[in-house]
C-alpha positions as CSV (number, residue, x, y, z in Angstrom):
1,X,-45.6,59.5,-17.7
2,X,-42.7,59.7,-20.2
3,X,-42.6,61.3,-22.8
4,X,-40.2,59.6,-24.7
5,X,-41.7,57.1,-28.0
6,X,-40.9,53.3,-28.8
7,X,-41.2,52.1,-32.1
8,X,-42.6,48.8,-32.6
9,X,-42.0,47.0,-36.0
10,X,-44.1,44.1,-35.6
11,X,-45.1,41.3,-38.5
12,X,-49.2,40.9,-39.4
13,X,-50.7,39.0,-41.4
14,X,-52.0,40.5,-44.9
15,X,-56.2,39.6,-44.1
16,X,-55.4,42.1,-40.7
17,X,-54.0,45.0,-42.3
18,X,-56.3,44.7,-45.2
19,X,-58.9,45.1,-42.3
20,X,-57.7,47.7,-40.1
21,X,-56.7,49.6,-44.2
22,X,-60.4,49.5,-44.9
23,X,-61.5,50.5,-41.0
24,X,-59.6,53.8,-41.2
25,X,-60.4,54.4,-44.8
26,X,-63.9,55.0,-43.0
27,X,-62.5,57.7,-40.8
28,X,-62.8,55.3,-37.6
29,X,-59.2,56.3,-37.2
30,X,-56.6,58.4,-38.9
31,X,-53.5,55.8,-39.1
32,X,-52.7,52.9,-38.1
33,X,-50.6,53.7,-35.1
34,X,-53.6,56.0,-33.3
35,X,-55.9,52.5,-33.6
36,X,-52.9,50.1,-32.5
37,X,-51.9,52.7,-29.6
38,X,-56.0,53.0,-28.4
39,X,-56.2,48.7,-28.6
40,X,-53.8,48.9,-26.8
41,X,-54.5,51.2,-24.0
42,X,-58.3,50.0,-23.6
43,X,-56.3,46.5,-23.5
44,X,-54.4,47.1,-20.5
45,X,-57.0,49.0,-18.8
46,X,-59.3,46.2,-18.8
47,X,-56.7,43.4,-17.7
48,X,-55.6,46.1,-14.9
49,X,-59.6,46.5,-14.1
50,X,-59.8,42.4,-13.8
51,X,-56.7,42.4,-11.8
52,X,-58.3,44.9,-8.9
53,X,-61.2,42.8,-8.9
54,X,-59.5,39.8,-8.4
């Protein structure tokens, strides 16, 4: 896998980031990035897990 980093700069809608602001604020994550990064990861796992089965 590569090591190399894209940056995405996508818009949200306030009532989400207040959200995901008070979710790490309870030390579920650390930022912002390490929760949007691990969404997506267990994201793709599970479409890639329904694709095999399919």
């Amino acid at each position: 896998m590569s090591k190399s980093v894209k940056r995405w700069n996508i818009p949200v809608p306030e009532h989400l980031d207040q959200q995901l602001e008070e979710y790490i604020a309870k030390d579920a994550f650390k930022t912002k990035s390490e929760f949007i990064r691990t969404a997506v990861r267990d994201r793709l796992e599970a479409e890639r897990k329904k694709l095999e089965a399919s």
